[in-house]
PDB file of the backbone (N, CA, C, O) and the ligand in Angstrom, with CONECT records:
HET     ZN  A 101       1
ATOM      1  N   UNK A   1       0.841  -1.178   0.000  1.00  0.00           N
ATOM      2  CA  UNK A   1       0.000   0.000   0.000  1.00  0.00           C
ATOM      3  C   UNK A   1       0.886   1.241   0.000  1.00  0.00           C
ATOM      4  O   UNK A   1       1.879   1.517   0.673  1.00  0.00           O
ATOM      5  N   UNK A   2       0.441   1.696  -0.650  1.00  0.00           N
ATOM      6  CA  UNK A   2       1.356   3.395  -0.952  1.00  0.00           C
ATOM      7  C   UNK A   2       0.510   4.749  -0.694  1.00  0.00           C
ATOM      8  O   UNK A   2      -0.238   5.004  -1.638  1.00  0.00           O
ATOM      9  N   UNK A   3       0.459   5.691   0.395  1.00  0.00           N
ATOM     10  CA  UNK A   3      -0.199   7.144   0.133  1.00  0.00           C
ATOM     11  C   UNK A   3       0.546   8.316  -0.039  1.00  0.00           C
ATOM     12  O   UNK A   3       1.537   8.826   0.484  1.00  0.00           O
ATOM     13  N   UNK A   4      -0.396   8.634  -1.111  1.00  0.00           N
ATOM     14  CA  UNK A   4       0.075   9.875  -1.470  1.00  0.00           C
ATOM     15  C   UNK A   4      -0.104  11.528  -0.292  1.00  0.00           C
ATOM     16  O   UNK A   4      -1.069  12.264  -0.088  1.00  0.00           O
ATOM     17  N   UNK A   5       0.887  11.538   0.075  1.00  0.00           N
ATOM     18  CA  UNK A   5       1.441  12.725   0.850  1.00  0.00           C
ATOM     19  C   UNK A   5       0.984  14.166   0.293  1.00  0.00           C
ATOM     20  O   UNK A   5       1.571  14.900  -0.502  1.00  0.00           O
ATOM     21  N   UNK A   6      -0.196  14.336   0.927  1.00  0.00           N
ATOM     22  CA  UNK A   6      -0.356  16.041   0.041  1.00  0.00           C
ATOM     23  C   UNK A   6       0.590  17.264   0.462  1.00  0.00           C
ATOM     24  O   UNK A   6       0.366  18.426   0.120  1.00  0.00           O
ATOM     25  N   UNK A   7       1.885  16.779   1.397  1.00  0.00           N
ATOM     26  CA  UNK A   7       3.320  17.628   1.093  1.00  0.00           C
ATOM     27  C   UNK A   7       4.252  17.036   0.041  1.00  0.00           C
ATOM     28  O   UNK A   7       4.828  17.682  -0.835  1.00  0.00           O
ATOM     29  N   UNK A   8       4.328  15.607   0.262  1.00  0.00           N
ATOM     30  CA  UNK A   8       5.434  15.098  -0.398  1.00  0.00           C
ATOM     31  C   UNK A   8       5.286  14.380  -1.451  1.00  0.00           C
ATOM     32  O   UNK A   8       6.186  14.283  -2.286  1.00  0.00           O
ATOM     33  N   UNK A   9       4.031  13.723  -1.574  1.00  0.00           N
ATOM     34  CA  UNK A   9       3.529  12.994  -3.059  1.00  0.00           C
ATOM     35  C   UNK A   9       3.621  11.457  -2.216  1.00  0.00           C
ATOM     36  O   UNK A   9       3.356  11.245  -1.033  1.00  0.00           O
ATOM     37  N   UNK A  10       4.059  10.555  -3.195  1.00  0.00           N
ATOM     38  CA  UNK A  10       3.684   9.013  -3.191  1.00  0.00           C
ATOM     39  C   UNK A  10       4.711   8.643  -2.445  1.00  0.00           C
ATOM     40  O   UNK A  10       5.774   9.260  -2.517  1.00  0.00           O
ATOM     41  N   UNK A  11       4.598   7.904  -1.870  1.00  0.00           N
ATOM     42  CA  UNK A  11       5.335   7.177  -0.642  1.00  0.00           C
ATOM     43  C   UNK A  11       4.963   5.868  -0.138  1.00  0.00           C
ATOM     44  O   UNK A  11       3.766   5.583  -0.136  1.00  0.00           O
ATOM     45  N   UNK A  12       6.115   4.732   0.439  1.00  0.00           N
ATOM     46  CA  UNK A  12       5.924   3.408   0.706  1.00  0.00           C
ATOM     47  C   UNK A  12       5.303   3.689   2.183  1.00  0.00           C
ATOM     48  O   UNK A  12       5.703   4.597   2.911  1.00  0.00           O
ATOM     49  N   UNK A  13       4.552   3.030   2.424  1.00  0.00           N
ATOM     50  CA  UNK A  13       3.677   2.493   3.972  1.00  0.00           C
ATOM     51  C   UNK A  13       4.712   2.824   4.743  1.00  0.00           C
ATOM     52  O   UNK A  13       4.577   3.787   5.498  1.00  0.00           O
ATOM     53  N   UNK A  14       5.639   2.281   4.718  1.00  0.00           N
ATOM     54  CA  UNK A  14       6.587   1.967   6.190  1.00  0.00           C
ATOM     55  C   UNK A  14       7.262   3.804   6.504  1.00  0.00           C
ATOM     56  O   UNK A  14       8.091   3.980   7.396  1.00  0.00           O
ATOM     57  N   UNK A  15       6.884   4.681   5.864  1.00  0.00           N
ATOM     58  CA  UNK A  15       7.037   5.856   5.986  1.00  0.00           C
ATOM     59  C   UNK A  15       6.201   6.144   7.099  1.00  0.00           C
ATOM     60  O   UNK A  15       6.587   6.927   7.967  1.00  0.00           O
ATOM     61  N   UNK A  16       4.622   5.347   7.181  1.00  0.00           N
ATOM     62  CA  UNK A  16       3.584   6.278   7.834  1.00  0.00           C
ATOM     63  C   UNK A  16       3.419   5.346   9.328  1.00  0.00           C
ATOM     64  O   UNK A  16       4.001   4.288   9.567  1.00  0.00           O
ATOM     65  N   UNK A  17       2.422   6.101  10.263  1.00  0.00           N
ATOM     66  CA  UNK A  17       1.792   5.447  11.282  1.00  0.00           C
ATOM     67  C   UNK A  17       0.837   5.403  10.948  1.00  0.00           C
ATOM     68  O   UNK A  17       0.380   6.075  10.023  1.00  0.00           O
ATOM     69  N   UNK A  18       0.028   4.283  11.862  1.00  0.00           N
ATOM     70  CA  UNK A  18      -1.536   3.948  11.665  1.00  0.00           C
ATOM     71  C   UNK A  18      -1.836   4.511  13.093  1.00  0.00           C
ATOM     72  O   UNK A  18      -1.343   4.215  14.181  1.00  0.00           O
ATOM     73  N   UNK A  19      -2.861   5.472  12.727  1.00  0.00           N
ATOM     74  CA  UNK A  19      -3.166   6.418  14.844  1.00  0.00           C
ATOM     75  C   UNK A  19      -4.705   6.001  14.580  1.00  0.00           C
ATOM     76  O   UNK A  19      -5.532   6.451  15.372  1.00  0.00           O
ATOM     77  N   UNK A  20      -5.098   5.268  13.647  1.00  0.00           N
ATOM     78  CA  UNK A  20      -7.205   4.788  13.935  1.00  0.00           C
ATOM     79  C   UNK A  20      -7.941   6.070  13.635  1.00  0.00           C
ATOM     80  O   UNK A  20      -7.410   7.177  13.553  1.00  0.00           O
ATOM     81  N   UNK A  21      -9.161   5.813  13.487  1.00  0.00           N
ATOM     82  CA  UNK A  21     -10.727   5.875  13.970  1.00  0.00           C
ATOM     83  C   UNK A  21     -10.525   7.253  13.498  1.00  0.00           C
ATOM     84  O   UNK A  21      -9.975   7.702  14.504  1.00  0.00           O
ATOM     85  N   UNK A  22     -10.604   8.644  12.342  1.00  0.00           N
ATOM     86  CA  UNK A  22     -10.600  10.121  12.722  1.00  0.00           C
ATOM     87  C   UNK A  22     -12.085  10.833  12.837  1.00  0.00           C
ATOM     88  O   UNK A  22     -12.438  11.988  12.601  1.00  0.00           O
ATOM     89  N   UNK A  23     -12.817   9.659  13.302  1.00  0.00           N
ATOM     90  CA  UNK A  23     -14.248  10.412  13.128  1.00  0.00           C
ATOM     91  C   UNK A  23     -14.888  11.075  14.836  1.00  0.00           C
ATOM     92  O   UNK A  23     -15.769  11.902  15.069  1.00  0.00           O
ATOM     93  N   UNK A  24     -13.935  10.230  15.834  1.00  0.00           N
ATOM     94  CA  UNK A  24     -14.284  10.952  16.739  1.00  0.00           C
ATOM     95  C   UNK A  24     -13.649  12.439  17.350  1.00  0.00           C
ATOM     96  O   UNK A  24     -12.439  12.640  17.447  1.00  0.00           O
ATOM     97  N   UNK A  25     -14.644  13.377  17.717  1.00  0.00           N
ATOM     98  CA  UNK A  25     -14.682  14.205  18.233  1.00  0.00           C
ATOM     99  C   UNK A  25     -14.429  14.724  19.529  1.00  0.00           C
ATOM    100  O   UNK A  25     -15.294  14.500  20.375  1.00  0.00           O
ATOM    101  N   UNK A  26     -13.002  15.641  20.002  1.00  0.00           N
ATOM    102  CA  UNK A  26     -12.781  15.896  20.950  1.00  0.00           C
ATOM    103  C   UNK A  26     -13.942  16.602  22.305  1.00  0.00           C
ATOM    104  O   UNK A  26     -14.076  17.825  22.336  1.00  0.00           O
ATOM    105  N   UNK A  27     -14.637  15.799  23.251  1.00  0.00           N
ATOM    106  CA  UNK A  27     -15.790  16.383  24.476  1.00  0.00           C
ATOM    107  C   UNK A  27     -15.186  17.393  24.417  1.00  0.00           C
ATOM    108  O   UNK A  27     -13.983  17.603  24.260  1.00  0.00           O
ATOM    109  N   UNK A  28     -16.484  18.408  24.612  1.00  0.00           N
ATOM    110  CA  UNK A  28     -16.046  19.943  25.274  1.00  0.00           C
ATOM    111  C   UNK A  28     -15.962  19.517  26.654  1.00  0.00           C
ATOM    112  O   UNK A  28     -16.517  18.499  27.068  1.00  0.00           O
ATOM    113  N   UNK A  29     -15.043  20.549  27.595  1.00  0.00           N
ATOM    114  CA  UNK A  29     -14.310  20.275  28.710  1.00  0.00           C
ATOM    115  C   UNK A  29     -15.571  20.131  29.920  1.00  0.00           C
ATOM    116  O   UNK A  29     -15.254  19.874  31.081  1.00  0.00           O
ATOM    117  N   UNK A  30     -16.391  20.241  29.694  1.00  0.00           N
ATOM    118  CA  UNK A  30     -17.596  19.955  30.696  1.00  0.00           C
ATOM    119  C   UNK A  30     -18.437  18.730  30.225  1.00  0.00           C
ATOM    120  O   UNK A  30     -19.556  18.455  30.659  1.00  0.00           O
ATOM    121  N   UNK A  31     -17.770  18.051  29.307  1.00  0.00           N
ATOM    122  CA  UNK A  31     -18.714  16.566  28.720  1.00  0.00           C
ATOM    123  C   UNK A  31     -18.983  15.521  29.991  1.00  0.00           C
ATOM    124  O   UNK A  31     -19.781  14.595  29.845  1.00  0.00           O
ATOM    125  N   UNK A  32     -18.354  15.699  31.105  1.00  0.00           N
ATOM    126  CA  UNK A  32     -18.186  14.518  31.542  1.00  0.00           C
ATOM    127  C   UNK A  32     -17.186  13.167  31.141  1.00  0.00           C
ATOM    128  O   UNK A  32     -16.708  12.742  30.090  1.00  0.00           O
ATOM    129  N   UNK A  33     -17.156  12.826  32.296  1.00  0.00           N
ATOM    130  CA  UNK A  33     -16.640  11.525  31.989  1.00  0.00           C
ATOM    131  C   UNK A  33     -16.237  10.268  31.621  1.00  0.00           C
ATOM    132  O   UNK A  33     -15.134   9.735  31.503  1.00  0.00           O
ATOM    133  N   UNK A  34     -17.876   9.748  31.394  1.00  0.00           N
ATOM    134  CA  UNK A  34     -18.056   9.555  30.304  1.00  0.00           C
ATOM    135  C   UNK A  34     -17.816  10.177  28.919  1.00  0.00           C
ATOM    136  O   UNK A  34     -17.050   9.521  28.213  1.00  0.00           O
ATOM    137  N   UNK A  35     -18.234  11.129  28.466  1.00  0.00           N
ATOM    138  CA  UNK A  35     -18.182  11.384  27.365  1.00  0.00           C
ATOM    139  C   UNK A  35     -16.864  11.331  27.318  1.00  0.00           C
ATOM    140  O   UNK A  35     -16.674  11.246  26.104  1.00  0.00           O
ATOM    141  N   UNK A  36     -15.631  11.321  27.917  1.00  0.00           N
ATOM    142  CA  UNK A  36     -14.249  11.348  27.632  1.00  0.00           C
ATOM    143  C   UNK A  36     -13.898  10.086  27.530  1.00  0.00           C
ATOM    144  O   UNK A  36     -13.320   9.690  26.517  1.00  0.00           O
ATOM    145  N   UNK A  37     -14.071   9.602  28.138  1.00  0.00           N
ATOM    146  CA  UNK A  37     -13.561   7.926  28.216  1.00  0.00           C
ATOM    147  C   UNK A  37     -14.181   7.139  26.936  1.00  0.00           C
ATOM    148  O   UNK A  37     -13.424   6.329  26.401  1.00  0.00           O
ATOM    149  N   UNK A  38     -15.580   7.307  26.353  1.00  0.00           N
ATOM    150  CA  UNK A  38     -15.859   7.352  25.334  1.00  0.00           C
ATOM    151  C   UNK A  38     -14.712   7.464  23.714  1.00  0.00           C
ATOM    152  O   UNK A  38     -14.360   6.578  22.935  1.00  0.00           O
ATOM    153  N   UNK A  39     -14.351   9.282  23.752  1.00  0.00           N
ATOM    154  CA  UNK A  39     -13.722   9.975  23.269  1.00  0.00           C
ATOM    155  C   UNK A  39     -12.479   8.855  22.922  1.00  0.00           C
ATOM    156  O   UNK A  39     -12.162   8.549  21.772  1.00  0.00           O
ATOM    157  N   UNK A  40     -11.743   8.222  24.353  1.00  0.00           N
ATOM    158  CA  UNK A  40     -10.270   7.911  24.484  1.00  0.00           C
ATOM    159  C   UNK A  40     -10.314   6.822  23.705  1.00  0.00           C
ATOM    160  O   UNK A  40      -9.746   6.604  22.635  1.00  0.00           O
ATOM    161  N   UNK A  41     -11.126   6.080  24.411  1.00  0.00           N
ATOM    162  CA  UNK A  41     -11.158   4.373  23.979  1.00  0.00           C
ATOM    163  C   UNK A  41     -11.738   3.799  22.802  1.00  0.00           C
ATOM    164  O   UNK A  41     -11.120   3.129  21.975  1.00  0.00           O
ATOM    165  N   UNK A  42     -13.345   4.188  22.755  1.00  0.00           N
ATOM    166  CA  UNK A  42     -14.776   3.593  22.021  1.00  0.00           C
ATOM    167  C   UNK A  42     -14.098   3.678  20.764  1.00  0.00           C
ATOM    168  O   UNK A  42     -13.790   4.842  20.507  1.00  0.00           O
ATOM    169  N   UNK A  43     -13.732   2.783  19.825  1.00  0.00           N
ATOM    170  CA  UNK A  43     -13.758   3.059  18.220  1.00  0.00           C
ATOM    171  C   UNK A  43     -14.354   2.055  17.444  1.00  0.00           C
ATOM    172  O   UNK A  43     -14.489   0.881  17.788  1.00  0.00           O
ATOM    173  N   UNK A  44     -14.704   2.559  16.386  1.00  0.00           N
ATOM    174  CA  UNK A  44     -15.986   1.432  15.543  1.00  0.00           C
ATOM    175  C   UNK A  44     -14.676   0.355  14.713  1.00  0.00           C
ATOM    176  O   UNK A  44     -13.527   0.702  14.438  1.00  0.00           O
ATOM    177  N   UNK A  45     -15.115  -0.560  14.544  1.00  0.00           N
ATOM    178  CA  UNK A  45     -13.901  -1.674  13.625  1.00  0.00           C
ATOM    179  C   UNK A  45     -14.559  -1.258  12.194  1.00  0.00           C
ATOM    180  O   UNK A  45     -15.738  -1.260  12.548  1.00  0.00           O
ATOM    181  N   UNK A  46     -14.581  -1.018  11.265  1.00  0.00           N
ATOM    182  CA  UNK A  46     -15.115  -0.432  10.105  1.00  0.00           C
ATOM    183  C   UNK A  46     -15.057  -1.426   8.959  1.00  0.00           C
ATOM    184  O   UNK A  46     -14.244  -1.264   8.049  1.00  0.00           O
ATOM    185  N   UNK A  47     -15.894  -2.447   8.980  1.00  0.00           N
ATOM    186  CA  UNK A  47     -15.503  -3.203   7.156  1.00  0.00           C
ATOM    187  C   UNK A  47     -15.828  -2.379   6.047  1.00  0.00           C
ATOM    188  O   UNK A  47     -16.914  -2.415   5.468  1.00  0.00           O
ATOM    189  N   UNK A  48     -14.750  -1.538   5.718  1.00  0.00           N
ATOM    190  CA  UNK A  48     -15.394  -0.958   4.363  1.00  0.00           C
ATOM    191  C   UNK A  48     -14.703   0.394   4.540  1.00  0.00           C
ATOM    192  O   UNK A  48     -13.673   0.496   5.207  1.00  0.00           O
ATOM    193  N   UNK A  49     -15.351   1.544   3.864  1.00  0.00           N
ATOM    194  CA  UNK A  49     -14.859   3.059   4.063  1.00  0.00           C
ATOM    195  C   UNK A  49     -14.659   3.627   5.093  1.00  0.00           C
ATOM    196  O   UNK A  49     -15.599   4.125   5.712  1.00  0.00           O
ATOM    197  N   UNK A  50     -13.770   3.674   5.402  1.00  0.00           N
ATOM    198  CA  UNK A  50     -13.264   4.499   6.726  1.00  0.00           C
ATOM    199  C   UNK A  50     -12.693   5.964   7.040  1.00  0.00           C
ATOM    200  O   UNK A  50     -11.711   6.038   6.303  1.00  0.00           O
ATOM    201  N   UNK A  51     -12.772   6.898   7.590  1.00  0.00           N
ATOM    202  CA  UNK A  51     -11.807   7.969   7.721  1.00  0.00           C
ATOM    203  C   UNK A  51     -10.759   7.940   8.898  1.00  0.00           C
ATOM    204  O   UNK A  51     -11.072   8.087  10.079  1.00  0.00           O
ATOM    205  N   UNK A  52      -9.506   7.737   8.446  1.00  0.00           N
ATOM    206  CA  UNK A  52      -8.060   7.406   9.453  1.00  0.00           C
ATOM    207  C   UNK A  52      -7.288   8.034   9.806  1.00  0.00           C
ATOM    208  O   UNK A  52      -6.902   8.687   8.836  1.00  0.00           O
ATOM    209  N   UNK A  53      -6.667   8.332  10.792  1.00  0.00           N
ATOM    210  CA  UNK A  53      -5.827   9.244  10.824  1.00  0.00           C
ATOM    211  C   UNK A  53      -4.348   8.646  10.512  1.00  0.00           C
ATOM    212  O   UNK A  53      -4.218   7.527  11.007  1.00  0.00           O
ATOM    213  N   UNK A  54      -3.190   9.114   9.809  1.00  0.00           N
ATOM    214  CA  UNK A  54      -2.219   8.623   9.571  1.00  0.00           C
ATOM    215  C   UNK A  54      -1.224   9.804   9.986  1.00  0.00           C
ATOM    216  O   UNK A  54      -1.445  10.998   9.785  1.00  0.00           O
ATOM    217  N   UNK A  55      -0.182   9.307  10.551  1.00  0.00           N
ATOM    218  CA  UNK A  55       1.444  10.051  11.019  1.00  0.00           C
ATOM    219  C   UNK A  55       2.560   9.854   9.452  1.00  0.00           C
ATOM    220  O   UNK A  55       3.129   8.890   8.941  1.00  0.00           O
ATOM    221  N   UNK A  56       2.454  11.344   9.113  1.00  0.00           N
ATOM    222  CA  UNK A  56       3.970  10.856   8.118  1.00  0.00           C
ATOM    223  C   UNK A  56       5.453  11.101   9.257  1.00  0.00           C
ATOM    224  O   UNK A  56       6.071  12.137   9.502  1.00  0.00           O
ATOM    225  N   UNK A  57       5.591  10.148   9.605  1.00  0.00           N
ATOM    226  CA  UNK A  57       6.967  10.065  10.560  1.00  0.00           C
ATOM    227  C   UNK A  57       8.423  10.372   9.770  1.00  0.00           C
ATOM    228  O   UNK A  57       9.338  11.178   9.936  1.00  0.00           O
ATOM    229  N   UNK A  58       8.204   9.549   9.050  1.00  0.00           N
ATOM    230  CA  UNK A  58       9.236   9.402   7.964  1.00  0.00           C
ATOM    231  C   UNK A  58       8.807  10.236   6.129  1.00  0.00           C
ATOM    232  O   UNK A  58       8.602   9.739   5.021  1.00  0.00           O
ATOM    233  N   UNK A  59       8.833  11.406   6.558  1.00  0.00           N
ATOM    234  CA  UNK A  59       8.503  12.532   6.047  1.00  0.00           C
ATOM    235  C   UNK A  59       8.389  13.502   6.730  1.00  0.00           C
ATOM    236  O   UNK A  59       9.047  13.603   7.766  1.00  0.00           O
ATOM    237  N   UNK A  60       7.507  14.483   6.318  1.00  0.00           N
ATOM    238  CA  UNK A  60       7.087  15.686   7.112  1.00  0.00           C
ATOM    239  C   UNK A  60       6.727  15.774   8.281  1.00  0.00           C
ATOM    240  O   UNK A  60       6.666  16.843   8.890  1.00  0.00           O
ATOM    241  N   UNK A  61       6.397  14.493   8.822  1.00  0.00           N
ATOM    242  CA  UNK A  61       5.598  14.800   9.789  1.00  0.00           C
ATOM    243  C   UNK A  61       4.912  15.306  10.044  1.00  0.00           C
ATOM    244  O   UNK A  61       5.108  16.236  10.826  1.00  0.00           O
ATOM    245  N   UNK A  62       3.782  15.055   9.600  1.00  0.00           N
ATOM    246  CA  UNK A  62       2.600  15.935   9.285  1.00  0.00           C
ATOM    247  C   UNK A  62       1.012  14.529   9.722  1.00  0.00           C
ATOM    248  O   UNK A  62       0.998  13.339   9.406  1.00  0.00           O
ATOM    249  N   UNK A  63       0.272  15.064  10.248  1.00  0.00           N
ATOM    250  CA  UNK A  63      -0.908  14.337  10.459  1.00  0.00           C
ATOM    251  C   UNK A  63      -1.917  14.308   9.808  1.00  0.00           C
ATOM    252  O   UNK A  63      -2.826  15.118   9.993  1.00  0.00           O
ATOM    253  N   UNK A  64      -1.961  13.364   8.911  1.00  0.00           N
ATOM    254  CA  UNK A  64      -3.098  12.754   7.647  1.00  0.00           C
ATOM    255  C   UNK A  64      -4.368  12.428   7.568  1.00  0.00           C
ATOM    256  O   UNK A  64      -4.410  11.200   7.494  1.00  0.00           O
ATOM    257  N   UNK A  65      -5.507  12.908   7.543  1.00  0.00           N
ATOM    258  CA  UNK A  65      -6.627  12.150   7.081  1.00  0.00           C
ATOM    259  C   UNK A  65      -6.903  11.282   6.089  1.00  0.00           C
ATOM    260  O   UNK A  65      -7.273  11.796   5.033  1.00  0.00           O
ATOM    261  N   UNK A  66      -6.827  10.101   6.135  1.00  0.00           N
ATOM    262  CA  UNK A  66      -6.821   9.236   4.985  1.00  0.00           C
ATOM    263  C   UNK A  66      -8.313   8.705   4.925  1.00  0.00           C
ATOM    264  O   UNK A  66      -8.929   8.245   5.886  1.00  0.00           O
ATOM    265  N   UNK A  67      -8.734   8.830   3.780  1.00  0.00           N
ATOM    266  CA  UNK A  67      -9.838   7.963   3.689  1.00  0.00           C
ATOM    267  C   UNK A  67      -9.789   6.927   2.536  1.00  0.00           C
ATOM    268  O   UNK A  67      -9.557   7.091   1.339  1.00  0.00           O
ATOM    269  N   UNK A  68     -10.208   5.310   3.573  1.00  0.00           N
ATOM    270  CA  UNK A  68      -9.630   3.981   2.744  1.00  0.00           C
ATOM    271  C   UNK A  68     -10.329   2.877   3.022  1.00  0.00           C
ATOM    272  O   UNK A  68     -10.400   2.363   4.139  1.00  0.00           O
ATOM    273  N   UNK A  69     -10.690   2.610   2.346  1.00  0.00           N
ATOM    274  CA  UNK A  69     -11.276   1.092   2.621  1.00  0.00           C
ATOM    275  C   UNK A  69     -11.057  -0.079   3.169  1.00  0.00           C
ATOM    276  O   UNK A  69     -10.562  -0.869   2.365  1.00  0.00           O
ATOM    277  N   UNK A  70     -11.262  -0.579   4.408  1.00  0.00           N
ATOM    278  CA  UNK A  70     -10.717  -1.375   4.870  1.00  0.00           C
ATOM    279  C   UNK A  70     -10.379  -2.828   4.230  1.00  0.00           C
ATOM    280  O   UNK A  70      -9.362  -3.505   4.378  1.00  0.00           O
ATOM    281  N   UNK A  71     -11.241  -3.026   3.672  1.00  0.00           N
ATOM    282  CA  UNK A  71     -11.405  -4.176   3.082  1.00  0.00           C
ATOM    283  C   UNK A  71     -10.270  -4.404   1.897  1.00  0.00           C
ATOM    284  O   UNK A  71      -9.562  -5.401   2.038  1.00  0.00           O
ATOM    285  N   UNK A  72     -10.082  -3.728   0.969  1.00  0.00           N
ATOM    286  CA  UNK A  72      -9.855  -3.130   0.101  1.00  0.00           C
ATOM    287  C   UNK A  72      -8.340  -2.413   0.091  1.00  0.00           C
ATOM    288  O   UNK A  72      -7.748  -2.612  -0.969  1.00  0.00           O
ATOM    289  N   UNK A  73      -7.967  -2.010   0.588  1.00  0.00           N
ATOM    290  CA  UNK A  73      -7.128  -1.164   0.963  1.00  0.00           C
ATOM    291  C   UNK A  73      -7.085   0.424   0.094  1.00  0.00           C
ATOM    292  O   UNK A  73      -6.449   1.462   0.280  1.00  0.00           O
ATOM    293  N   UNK A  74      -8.015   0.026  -0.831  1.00  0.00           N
ATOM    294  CA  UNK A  74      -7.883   1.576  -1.847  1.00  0.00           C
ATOM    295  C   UNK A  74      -8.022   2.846  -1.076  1.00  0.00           C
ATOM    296  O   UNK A  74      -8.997   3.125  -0.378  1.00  0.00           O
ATOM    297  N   UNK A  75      -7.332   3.335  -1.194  1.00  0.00           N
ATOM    298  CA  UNK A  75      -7.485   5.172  -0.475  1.00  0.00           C
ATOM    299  C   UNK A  75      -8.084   5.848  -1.429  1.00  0.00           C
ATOM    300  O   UNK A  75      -7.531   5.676  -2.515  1.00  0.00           O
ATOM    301  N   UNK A  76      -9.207   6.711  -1.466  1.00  0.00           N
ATOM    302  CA  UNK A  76      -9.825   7.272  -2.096  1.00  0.00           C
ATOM    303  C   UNK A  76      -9.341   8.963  -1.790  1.00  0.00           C
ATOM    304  O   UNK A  76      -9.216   9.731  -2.744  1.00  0.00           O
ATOM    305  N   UNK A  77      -9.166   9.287  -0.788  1.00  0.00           N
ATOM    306  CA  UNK A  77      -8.565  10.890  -0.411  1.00  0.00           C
ATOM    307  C   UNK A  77      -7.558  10.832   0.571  1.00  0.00           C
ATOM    308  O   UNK A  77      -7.830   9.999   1.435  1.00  0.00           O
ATOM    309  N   UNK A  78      -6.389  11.476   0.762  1.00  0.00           N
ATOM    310  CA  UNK A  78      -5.883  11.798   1.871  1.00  0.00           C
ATOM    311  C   UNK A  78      -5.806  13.507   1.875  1.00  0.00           C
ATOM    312  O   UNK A  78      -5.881  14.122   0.812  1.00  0.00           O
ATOM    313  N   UNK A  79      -5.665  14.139   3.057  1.00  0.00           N
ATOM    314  CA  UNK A  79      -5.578  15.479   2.943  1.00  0.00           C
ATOM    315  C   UNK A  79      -5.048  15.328   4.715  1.00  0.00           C
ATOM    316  O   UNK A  79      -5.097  14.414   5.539  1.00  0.00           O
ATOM    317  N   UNK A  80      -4.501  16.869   4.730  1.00  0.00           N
ATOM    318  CA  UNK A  80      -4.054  17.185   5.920  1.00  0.00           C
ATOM    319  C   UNK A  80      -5.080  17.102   6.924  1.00  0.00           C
ATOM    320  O   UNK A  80      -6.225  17.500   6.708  1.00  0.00           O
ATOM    321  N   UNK A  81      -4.591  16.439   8.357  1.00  0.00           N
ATOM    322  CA  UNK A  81      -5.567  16.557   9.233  1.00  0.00           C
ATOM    323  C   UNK A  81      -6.223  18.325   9.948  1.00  0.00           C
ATOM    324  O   UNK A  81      -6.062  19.419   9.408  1.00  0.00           O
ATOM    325  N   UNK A  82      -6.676  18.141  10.777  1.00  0.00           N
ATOM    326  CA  UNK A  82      -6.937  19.863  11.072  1.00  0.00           C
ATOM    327  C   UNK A  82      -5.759  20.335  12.016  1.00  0.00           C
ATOM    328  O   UNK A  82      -5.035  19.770  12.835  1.00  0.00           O
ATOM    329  N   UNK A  83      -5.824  20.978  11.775  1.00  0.00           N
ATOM    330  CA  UNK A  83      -4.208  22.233  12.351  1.00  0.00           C
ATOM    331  C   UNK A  83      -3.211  21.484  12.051  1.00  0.00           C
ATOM    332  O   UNK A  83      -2.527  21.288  13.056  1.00  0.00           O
ATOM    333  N   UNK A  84      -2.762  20.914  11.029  1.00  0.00           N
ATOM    334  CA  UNK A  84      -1.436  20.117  10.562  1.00  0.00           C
ATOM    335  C   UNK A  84      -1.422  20.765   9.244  1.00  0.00           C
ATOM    336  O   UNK A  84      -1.241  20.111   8.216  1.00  0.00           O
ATOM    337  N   UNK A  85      -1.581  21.846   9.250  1.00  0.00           N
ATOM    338  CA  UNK A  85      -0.849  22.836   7.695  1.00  0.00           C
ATOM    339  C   UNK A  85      -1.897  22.910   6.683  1.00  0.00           C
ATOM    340  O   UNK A  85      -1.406  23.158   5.581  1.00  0.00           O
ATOM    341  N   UNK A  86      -2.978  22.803   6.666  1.00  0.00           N
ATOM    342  CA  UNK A  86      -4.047  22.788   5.656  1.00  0.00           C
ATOM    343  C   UNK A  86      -3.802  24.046   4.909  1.00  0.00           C
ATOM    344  O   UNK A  86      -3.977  23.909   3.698  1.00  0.00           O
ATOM    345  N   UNK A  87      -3.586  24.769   5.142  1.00  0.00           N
ATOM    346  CA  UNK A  87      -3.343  25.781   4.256  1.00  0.00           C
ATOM    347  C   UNK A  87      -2.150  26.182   3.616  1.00  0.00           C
ATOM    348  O   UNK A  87      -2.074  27.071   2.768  1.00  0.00           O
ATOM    349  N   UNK A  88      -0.957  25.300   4.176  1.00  0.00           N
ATOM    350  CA  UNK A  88       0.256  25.175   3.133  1.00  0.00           C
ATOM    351  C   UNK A  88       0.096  24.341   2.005  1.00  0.00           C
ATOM    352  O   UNK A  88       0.983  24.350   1.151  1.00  0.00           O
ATOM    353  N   UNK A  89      -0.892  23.623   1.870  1.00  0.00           N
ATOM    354  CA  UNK A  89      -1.033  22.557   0.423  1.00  0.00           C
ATOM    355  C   UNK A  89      -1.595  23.449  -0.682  1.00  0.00           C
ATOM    356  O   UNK A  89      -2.686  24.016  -0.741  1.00  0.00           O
ATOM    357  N   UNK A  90      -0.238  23.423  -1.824  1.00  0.00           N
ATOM    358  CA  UNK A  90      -0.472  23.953  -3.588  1.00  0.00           C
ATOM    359  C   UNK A  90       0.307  25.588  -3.062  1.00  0.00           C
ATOM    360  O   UNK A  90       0.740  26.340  -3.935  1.00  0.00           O
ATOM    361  N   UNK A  91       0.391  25.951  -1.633  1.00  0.00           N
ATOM    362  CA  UNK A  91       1.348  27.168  -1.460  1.00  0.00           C
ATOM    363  C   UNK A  91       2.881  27.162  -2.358  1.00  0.00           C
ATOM    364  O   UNK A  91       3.665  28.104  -2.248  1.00  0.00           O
TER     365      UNK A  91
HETATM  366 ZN    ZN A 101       4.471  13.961   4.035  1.00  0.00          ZN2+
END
């Protein structure tokens, strides 16, 4: 499997981390405790389309939204995660 780096372009796997699940949402600071422990742990196992978060370690270092099919492995989008440079991509 290979993703394409929207700093650096195409790149082998062993460049990236796998960090899971990017669909959950950080509790506002009065959620409770639940709602945090939720937040930390709870993640869905996904057969099929997923949105992921990925680490380019071995690159930019930069934090990835990948969206990919589990099954499948096809990546259909990656783009910068939020506050990891979204607005330096095509600068
Ligand atoms: Zn990169």
């Amino acid at each position: 499997m290979r993703i394409v780096c929207p700093f650096c372009g195409e790149r082998e796997l062993g460049e990236f981390t796998y960090l899971g699940d990017a669909k959950p949402q950080r509790p506002a600071a009065d959620a409770g405790e639940d709602a945090v422990y939720d937040y930390v742990y709870l993640r869905d196992n996904i057969a099929g389309v997923m949105s992921e978060h990925w680490y380019h370690g071995g690159g930019c270092r930069a934090w990835l939204k990948v969206t990919r099919n589990t099954l499948t492995h096809e990546i259909t989008a990656v783009e910068p995660a939020a506050g990891a440079g979204a607005a330096k991509v095509g600068a």
